[in-house]
C-alpha positions as CSV (number, residue, x, y, z in Angstrom):
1,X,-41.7,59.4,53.7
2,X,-39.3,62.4,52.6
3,X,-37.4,59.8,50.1
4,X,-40.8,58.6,48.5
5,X,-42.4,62.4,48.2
6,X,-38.3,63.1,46.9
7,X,-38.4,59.9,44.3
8,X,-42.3,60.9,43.2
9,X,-41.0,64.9,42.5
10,X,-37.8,63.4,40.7
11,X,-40.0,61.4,38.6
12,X,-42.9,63.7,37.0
13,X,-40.1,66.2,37.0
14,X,-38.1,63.9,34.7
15,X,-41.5,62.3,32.9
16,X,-42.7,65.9,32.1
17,X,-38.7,67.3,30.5
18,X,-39.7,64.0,28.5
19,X,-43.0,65.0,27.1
20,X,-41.6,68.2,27.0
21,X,-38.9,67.1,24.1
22,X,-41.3,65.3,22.7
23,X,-43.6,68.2,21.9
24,X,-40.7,70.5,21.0
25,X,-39.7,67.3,18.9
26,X,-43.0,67.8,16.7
27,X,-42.9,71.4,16.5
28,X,-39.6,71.4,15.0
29,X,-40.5,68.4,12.1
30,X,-43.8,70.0,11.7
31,X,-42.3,73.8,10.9
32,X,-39.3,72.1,9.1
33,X,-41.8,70.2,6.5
34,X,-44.1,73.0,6.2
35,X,-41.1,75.6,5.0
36,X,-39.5,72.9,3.0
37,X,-42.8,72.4,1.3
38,X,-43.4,75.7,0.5
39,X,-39.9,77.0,-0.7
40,X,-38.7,76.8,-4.1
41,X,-35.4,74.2,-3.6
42,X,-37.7,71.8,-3.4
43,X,-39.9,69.9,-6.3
44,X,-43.2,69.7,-6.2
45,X,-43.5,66.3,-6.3
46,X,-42.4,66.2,-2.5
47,X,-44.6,68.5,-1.2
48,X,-46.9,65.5,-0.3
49,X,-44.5,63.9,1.3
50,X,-43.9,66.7,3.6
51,X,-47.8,67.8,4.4
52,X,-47.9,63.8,5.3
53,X,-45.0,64.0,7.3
54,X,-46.3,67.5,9.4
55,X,-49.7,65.0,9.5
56,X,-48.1,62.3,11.2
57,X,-45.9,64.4,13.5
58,X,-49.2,66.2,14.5
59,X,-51.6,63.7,14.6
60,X,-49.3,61.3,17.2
61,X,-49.2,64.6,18.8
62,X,-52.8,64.6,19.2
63,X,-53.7,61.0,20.0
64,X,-50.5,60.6,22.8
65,X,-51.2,64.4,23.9
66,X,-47.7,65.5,24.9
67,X,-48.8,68.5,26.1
68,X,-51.5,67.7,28.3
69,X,-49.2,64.8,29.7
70,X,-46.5,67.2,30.3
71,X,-48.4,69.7,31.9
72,X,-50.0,66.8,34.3
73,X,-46.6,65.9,35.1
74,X,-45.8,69.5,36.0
75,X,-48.8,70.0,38.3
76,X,-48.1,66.2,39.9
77,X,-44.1,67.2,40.5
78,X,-45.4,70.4,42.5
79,X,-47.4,68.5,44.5
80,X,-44.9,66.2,46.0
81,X,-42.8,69.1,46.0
82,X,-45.5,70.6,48.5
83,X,-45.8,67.3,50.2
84,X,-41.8,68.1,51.0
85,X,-41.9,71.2,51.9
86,X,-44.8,69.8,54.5
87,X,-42.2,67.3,55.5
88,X,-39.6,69.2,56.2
89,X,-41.0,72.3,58.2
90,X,-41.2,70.7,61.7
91,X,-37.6,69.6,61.4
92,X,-35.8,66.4,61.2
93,X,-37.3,65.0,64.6
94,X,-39.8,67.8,65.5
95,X,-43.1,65.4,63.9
96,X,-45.6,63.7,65.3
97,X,-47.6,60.5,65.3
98,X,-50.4,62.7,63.7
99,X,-48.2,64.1,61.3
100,X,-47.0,61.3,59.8
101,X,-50.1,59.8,59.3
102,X,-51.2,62.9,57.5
103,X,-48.3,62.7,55.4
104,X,-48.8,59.2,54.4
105,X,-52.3,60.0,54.0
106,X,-51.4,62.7,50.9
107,X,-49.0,60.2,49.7
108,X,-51.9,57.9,48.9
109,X,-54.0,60.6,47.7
110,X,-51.2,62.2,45.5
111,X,-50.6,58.5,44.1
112,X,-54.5,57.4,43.7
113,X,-54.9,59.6,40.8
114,X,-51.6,59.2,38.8
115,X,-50.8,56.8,35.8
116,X,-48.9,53.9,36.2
117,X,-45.2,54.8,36.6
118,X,-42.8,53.4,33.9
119,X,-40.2,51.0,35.8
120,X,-37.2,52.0,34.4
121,X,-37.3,55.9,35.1
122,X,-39.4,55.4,38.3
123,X,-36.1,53.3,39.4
124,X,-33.3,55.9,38.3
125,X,-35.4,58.9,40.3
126,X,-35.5,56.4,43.5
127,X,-31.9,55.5,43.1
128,X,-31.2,59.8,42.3
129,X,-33.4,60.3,45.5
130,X,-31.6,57.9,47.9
131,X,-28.0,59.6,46.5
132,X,-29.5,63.1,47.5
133,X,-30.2,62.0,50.6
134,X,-27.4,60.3,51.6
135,X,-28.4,56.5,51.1
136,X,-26.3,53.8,50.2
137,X,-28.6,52.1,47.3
138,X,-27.1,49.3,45.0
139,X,-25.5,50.5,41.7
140,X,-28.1,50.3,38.8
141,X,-26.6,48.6,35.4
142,X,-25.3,51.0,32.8
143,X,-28.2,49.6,30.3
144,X,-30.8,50.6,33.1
145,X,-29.1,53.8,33.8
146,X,-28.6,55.0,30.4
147,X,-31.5,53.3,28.7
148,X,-33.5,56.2,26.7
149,X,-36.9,56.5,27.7
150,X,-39.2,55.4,24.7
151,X,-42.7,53.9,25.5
152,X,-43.8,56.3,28.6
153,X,-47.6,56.5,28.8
């Protein structure tokens, strides 16, 4: 239970830095078109190019809502973190039958609501979780280790 809460926090903690970059990403494009499109180096023949580049940085923006997915990712991350905290206040053997099942029971309620978790990330944050707490877990490839993060929903 501790190492699926531990995995879950890992996760939306790592899927909201993500939508975090990406957000930051658009900012920058968007504020770097707009003062190239207003300043003097360049002609004015480009300016279209750069209001349609701030539109398409914005409007992806819009539709894939980094933002909202980021903060969602934040408020999920804080719940497992709770769901930790939970776990590890009566100790590592102090628990009972009741708790466990109370436990398990936010675990499922915690999950019911959340979006489908990509593969590829969900995997590194399980194999980061099982390291933290002291498990032997089979070494991930380089690729699936290193792999850049590029269609997250």
């Amino acid at each position: 239970m501790r190492q699926r809460a531990l995995a879950n926090r890992i996760y939306y903690q790592e899927r909201q830095r993500i939508f975090e970059v990406r957000e930051g990403f658009v900012k920058v494009i968007s504020i770097l078109a707009g003062t190239l499109a207003f300043s003097k180096f360049v002609p004015p023949d480009y300016i279209p190019v750069f209001t349609a580049v701030i539109a398409v940085a914005n409007l992806g923006s819009l539709v894939f809502g980094f933002g909202t997915k980021a903060r969602d990712s934040a408020k999920r991350s804080s719940e497992w973190a709770l769901l930790e905290r939970d776990i590890e206040l009566p100790g590592e053997r102090n628990f009972t039958e009741d708790q466990v099942a109370q436990w398990a029971s936010r675990c499922n309620e915690i999950e019911a609501g959340e979006p489908a978790a990509h593969p590829g990330l969900f995997e590194r944050a399980n194999h980061r979780a099982c390291e933290a707490m002291g498990s032997k877990q089979g070494k991930l490839s380089f690729w699936r280790m290193h792999r850049p993060v590029i269609f997250l929903h």
